[in-house]
PDB file of N, CA, C and O in Angstrom:
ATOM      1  N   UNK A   1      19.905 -11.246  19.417  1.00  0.00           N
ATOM      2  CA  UNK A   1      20.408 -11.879  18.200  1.00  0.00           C
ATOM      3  C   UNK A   1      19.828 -13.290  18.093  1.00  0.00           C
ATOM      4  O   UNK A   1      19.700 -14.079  19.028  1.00  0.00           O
ATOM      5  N   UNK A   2      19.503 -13.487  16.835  1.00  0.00           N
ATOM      6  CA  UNK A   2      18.803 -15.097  16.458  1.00  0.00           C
ATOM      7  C   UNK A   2      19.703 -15.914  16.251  1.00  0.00           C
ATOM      8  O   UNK A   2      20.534 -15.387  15.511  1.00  0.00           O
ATOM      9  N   UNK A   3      20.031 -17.120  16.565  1.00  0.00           N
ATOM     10  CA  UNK A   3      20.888 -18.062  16.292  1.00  0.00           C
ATOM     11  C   UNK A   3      20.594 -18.598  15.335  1.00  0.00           C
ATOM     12  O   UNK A   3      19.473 -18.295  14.925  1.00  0.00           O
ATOM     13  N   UNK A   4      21.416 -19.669  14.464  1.00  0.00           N
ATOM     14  CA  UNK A   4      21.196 -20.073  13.152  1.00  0.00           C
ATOM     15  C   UNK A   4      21.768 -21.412  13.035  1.00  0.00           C
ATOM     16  O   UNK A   4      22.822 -21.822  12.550  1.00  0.00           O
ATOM     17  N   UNK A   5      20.657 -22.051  13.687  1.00  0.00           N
ATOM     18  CA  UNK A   5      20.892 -23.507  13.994  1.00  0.00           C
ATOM     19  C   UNK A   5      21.926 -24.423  12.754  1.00  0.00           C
ATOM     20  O   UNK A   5      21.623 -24.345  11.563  1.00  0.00           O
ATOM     21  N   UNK A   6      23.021 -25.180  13.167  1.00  0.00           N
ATOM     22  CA  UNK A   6      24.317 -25.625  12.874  1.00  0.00           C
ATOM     23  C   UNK A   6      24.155 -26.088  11.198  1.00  0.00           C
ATOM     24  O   UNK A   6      24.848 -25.926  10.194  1.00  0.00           O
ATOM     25  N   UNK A   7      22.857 -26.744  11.499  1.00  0.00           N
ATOM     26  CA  UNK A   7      22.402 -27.780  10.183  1.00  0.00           C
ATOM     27  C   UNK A   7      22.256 -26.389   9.025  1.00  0.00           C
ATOM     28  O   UNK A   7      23.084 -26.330   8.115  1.00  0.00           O
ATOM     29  N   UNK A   8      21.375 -25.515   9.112  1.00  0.00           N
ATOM     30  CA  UNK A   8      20.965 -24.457   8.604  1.00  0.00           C
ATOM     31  C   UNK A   8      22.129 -23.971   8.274  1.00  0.00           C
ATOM     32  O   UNK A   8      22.075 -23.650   7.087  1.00  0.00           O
ATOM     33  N   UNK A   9      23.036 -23.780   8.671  1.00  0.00           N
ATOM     34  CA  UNK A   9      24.590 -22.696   8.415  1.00  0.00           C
ATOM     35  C   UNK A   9      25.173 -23.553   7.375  1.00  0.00           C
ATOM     36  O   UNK A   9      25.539 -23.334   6.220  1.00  0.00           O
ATOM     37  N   UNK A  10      25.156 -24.383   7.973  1.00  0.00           N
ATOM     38  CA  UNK A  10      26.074 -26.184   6.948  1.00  0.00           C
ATOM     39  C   UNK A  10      25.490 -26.117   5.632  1.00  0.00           C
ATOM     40  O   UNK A  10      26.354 -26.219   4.761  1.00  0.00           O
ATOM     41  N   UNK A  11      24.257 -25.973   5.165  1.00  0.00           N
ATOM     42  CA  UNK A  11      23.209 -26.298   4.123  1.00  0.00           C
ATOM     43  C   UNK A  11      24.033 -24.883   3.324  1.00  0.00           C
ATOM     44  O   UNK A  11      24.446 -25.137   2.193  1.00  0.00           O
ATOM     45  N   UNK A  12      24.259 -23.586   3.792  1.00  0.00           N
ATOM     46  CA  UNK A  12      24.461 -22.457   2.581  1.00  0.00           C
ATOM     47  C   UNK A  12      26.016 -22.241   2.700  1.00  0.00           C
ATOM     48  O   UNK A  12      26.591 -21.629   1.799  1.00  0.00           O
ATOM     49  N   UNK A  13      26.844 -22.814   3.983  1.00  0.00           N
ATOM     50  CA  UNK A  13      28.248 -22.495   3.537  1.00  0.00           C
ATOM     51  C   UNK A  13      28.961 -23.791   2.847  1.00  0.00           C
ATOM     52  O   UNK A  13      30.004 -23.784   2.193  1.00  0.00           O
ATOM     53  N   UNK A  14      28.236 -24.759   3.121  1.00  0.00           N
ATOM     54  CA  UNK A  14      29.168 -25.833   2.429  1.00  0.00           C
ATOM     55  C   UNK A  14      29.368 -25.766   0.974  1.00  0.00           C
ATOM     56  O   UNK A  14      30.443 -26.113   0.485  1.00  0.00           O
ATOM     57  N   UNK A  15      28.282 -25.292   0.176  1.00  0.00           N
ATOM     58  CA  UNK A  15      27.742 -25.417  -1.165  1.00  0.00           C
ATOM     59  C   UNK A  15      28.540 -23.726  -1.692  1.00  0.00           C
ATOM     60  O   UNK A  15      28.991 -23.559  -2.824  1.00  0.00           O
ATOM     61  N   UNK A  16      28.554 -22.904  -0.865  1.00  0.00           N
ATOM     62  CA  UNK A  16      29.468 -21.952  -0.819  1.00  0.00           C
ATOM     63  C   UNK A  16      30.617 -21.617  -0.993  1.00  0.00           C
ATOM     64  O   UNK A  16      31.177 -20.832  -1.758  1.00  0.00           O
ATOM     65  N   UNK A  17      31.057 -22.556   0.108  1.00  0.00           N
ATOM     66  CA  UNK A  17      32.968 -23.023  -0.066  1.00  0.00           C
ATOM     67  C   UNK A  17      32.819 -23.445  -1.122  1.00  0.00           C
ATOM     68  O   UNK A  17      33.686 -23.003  -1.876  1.00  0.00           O
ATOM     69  N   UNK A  18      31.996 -24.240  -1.699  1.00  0.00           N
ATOM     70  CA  UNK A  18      32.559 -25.610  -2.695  1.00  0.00           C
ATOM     71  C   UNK A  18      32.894 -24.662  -4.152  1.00  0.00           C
ATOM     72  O   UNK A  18      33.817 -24.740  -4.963  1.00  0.00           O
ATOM     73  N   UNK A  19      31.793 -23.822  -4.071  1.00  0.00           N
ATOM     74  CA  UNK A  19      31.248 -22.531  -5.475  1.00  0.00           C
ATOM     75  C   UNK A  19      33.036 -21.791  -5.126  1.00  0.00           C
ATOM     76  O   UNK A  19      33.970 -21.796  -5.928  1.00  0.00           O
ATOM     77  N   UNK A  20      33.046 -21.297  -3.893  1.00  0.00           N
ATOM     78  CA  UNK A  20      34.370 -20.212  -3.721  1.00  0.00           C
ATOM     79  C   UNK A  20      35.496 -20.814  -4.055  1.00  0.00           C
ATOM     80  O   UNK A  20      36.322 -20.245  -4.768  1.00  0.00           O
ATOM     81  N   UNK A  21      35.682 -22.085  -3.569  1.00  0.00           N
ATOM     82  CA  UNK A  21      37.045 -22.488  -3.996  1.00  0.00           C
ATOM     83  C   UNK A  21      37.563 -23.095  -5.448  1.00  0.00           C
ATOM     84  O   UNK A  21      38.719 -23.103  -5.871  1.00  0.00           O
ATOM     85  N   UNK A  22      36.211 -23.668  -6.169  1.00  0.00           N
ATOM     86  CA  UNK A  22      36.718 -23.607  -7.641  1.00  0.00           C
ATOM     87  C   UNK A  22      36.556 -22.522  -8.325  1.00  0.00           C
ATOM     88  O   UNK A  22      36.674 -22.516  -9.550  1.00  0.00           O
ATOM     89  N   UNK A  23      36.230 -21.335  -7.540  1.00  0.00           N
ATOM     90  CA  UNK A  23      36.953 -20.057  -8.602  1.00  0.00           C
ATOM     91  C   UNK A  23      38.259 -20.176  -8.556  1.00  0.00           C
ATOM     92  O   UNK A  23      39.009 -20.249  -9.529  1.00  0.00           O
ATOM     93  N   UNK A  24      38.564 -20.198  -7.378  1.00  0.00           N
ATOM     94  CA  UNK A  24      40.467 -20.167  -7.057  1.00  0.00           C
ATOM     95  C   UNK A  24      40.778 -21.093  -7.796  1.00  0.00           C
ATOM     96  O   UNK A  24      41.814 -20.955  -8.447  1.00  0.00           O
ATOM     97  N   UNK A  25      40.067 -22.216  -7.926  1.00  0.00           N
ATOM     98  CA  UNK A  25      41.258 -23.488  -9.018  1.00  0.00           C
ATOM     99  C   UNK A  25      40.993 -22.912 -10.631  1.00  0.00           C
ATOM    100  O   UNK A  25      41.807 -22.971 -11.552  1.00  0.00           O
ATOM    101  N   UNK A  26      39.625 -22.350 -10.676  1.00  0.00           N
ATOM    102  CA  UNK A  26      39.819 -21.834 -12.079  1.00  0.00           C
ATOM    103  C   UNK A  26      41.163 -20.537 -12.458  1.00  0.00           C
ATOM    104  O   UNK A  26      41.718 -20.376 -13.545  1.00  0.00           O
ATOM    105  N   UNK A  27      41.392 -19.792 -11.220  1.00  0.00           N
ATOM    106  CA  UNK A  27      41.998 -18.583 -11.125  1.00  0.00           C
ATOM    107  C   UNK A  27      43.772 -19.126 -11.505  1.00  0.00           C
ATOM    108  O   UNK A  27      44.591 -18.793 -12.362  1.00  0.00           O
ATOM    109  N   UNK A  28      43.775 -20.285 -10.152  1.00  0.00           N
ATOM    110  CA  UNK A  28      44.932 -20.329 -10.519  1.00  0.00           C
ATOM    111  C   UNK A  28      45.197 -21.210 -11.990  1.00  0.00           C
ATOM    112  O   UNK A  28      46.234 -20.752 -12.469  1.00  0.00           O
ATOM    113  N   UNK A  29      44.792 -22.018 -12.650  1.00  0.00           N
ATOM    114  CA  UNK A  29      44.685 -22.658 -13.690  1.00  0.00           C
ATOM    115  C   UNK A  29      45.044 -21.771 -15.321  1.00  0.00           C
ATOM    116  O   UNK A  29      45.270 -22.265 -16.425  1.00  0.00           O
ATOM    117  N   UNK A  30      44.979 -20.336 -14.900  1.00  0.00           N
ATOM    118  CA  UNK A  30      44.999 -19.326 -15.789  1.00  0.00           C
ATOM    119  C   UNK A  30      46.671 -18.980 -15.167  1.00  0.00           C
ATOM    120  O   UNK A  30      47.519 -19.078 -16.053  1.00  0.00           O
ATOM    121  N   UNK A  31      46.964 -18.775 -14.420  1.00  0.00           N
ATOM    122  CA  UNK A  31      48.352 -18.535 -13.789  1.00  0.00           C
ATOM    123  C   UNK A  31      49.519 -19.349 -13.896  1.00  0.00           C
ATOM    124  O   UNK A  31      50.694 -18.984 -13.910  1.00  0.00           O
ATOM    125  N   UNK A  32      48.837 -21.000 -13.999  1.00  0.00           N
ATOM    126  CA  UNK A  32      49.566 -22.026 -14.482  1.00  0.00           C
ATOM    127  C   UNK A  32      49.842 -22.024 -15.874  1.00  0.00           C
ATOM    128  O   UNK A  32      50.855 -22.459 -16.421  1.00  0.00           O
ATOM    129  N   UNK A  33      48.784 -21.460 -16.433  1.00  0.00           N
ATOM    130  CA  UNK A  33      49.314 -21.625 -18.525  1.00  0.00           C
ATOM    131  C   UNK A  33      50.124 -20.341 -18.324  1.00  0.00           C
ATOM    132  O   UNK A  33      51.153 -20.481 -18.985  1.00  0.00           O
ATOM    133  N   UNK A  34      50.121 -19.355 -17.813  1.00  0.00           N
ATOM    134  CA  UNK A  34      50.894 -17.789 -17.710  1.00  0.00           C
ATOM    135  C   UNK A  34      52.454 -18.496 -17.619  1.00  0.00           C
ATOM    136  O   UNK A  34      53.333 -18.239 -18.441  1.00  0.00           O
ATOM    137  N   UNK A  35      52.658 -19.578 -16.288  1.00  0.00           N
ATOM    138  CA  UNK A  35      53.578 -19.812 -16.225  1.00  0.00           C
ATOM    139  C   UNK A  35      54.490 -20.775 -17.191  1.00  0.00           C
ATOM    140  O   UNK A  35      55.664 -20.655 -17.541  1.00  0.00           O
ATOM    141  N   UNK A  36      53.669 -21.609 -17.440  1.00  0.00           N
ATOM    142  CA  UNK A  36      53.880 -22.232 -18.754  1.00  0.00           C
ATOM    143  C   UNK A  36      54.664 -21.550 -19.556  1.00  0.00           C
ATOM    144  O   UNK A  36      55.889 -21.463 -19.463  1.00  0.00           O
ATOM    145  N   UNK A  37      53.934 -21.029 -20.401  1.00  0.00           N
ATOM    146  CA  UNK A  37      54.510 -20.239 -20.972  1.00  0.00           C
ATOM    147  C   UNK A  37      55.358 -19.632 -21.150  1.00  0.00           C
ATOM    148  O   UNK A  37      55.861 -19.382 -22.245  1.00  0.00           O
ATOM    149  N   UNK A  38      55.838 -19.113 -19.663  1.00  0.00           N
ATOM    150  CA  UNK A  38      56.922 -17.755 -19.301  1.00  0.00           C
ATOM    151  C   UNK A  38      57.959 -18.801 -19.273  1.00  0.00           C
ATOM    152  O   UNK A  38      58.982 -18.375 -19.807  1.00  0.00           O
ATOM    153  N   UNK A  39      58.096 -20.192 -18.786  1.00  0.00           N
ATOM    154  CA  UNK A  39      58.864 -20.865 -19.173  1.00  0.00           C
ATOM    155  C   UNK A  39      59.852 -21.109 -16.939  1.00  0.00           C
ATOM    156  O   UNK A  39      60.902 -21.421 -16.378  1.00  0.00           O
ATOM    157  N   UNK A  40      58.642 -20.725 -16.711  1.00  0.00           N
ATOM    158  CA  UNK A  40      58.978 -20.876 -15.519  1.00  0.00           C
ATOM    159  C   UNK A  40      58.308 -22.328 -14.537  1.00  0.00           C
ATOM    160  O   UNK A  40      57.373 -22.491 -13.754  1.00  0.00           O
ATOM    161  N   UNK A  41      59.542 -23.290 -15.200  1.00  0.00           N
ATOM    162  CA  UNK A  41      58.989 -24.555 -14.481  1.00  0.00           C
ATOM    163  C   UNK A  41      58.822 -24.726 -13.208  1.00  0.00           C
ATOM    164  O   UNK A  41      57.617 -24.830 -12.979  1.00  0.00           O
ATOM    165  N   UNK A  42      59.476 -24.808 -12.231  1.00  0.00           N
ATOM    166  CA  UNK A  42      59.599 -24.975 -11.116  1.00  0.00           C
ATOM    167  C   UNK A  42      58.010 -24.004 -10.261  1.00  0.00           C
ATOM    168  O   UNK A  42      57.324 -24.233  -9.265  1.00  0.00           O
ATOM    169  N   UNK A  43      58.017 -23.118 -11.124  1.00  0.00           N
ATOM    170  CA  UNK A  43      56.892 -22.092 -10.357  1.00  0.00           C
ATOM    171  C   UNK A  43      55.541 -23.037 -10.875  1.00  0.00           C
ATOM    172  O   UNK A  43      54.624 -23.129 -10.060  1.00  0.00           O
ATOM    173  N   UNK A  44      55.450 -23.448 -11.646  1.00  0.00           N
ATOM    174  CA  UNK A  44      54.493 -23.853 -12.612  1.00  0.00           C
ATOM    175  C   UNK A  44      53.833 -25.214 -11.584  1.00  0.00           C
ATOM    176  O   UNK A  44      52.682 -25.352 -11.168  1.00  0.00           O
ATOM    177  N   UNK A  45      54.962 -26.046 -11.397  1.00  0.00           N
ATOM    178  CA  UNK A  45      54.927 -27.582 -10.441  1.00  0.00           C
ATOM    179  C   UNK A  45      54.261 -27.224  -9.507  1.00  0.00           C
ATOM    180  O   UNK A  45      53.137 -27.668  -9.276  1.00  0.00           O
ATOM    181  N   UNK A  46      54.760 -26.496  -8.928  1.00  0.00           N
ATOM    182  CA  UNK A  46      54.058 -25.736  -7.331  1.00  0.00           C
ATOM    183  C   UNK A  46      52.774 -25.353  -7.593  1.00  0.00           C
ATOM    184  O   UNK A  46      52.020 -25.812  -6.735  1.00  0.00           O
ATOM    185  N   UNK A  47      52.274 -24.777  -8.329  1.00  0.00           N
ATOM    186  CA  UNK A  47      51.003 -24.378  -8.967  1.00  0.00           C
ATOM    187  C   UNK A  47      50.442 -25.437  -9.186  1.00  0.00           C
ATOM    188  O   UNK A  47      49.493 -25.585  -8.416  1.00  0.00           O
ATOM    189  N   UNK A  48      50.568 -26.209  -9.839  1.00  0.00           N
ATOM    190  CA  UNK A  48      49.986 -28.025 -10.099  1.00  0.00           C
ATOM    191  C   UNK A  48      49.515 -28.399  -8.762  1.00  0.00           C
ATOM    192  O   UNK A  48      48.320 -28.571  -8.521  1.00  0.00           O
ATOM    193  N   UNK A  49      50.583 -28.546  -7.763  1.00  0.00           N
ATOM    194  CA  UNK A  49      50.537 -29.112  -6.527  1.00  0.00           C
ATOM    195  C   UNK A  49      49.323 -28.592  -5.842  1.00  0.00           C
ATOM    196  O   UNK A  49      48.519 -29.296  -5.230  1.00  0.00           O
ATOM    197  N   UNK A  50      49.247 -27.146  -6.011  1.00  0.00           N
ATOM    198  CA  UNK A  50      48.291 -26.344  -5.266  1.00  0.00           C
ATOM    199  C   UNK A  50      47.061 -26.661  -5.823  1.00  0.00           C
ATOM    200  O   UNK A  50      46.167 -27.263  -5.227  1.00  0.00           O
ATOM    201  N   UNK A  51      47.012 -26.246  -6.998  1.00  0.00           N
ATOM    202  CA  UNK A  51      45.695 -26.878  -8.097  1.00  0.00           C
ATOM    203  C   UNK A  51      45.656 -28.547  -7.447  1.00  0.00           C
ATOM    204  O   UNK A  51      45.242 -28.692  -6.297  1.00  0.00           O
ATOM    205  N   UNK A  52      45.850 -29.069  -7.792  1.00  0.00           N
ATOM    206  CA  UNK A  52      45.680 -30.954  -7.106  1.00  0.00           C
ATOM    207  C   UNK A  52      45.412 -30.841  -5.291  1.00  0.00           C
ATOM    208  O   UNK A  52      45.126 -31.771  -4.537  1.00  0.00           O
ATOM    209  N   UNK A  53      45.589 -29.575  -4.990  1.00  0.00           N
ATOM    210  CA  UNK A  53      45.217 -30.104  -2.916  1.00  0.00           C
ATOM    211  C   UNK A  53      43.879 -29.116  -3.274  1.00  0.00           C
ATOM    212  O   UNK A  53      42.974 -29.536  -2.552  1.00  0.00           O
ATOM    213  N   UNK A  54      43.530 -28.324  -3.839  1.00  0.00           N
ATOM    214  CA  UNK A  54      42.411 -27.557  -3.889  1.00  0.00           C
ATOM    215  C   UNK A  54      41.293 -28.325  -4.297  1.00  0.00           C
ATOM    216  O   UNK A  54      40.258 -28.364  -3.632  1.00  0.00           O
ATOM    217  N   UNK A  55      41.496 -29.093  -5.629  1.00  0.00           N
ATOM    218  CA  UNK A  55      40.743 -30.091  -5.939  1.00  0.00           C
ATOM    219  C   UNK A  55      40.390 -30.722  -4.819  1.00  0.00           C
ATOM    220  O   UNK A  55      39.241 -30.764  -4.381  1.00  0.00           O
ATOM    221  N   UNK A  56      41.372 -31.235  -4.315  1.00  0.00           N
ATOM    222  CA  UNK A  56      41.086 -32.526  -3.219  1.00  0.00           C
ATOM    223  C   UNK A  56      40.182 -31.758  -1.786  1.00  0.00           C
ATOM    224  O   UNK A  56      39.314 -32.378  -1.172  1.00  0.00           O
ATOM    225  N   UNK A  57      40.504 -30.656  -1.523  1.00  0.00           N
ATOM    226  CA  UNK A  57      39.566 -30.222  -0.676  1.00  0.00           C
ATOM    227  C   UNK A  57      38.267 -29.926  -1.457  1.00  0.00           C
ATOM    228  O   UNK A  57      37.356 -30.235  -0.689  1.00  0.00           O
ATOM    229  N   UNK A  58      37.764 -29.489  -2.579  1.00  0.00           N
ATOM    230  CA  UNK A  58      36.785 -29.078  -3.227  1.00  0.00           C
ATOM    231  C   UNK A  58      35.904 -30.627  -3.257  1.00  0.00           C
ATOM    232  O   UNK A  58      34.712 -30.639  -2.948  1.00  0.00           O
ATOM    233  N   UNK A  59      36.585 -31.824  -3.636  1.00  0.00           N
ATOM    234  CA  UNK A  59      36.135 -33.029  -3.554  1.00  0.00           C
ATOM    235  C   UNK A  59      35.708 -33.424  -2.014  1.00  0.00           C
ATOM    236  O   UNK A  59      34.737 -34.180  -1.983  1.00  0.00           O
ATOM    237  N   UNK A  60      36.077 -33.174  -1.131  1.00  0.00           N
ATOM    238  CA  UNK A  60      36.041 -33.712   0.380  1.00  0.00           C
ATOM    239  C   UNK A  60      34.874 -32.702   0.834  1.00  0.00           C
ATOM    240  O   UNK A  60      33.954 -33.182   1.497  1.00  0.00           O
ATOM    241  N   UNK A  61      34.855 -31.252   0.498  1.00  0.00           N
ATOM    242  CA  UNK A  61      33.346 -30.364   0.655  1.00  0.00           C
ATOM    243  C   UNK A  61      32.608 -31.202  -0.128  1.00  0.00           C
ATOM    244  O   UNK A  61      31.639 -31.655   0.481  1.00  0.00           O
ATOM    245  N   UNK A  62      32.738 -31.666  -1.536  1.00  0.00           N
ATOM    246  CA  UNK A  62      31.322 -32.339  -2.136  1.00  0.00           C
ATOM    247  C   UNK A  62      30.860 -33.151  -1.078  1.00  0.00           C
ATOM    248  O   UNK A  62      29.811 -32.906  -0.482  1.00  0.00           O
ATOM    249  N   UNK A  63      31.851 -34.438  -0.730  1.00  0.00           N
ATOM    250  CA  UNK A  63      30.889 -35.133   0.191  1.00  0.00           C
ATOM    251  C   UNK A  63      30.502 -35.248   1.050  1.00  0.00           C
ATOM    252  O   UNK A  63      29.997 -36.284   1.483  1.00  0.00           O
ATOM    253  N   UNK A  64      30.664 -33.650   1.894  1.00  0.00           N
ATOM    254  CA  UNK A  64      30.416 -33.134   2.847  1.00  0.00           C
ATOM    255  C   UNK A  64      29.338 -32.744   2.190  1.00  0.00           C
ATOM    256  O   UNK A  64      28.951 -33.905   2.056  1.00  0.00           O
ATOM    257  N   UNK A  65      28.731 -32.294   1.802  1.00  0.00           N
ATOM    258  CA  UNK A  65      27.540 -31.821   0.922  1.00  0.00           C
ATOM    259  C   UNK A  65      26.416 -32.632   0.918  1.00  0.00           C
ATOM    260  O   UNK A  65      25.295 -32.458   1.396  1.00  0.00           O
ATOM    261  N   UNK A  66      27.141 -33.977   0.005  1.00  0.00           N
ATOM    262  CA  UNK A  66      26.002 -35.168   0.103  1.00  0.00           C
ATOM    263  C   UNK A  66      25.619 -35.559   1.447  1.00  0.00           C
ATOM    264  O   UNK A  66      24.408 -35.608   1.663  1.00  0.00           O
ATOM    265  N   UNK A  67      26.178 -35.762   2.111  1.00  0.00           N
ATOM    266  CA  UNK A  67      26.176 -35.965   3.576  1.00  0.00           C
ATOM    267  C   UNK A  67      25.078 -34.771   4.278  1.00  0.00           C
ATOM    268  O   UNK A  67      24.291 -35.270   5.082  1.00  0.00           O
ATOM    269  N   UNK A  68      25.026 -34.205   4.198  1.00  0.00           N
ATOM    270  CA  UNK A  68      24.330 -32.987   4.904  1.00  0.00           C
ATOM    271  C   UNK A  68      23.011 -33.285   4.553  1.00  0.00           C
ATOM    272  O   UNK A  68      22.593 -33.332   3.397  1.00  0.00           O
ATOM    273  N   UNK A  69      22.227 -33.529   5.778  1.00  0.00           N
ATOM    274  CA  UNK A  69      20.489 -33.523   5.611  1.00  0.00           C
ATOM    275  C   UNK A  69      19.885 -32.397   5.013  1.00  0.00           C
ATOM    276  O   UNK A  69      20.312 -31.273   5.279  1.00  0.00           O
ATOM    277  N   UNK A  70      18.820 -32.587   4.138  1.00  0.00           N
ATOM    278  CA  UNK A  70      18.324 -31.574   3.565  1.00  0.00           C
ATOM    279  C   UNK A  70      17.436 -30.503   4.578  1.00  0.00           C
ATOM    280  O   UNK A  70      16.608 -31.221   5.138  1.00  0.00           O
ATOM    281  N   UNK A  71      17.259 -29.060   5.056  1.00  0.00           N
ATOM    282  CA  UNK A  71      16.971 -28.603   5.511  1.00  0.00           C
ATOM    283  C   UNK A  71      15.941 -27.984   5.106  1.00  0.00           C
ATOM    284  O   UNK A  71      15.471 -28.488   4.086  1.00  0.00           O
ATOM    285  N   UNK A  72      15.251 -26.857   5.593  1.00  0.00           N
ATOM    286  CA  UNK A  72      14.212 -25.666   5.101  1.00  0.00           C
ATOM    287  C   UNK A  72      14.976 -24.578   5.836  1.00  0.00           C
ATOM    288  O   UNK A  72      15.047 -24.346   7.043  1.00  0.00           O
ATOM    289  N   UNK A  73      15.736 -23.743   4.396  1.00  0.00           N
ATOM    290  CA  UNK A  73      16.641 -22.519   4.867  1.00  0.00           C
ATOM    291  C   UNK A  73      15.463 -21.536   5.648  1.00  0.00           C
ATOM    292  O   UNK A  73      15.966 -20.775   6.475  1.00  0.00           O
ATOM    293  N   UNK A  74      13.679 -21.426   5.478  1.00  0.00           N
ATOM    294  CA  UNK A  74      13.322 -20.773   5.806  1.00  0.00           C
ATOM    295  C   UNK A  74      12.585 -20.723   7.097  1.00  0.00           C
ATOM    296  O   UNK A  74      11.987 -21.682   7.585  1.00  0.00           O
ATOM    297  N   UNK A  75      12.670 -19.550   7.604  1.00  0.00           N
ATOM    298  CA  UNK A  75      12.372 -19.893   9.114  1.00  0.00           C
ATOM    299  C   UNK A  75      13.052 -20.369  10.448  1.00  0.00           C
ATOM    300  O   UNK A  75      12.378 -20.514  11.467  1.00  0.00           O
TER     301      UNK A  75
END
């Protein structure tokens, strides 16, 4: 088995996570107007909360991102 030196792994999952987890804030963001709506506050807040720490990790991968030396995925 070939190993896949640390920098190299960092360069396609960071930019990865960052892509994967604002689907989930888009996902839940659709669940939050659902709740809205339904008139279910308390469920709704919690949803906010979650939406606002997702952000904040999605922000903390960006500058994990910038941070990351540019590599050559090939080879």
């Amino acid at each position: 088995m070939i190993a896949i030196p640390l920098m190299k792994k960092l360069n396609v999952l960071v930019p990865h996570w960052i892509e994967h987890n604002d689907e989930h804030i888009a996902d839940m963001e659709k669940y939050l107007r659902a709740l809205e709506m339904d008139g279910q506050n308390e469920l709704a807040q919690h949803c906010r909360d979650v939406i606002a720490q997702m952000t904040a990790v999605s922000e903390k991968l960006t500058l994990m991102a910038q941070q990351l030396k540019p590599v050559s995925l090939r080879g």
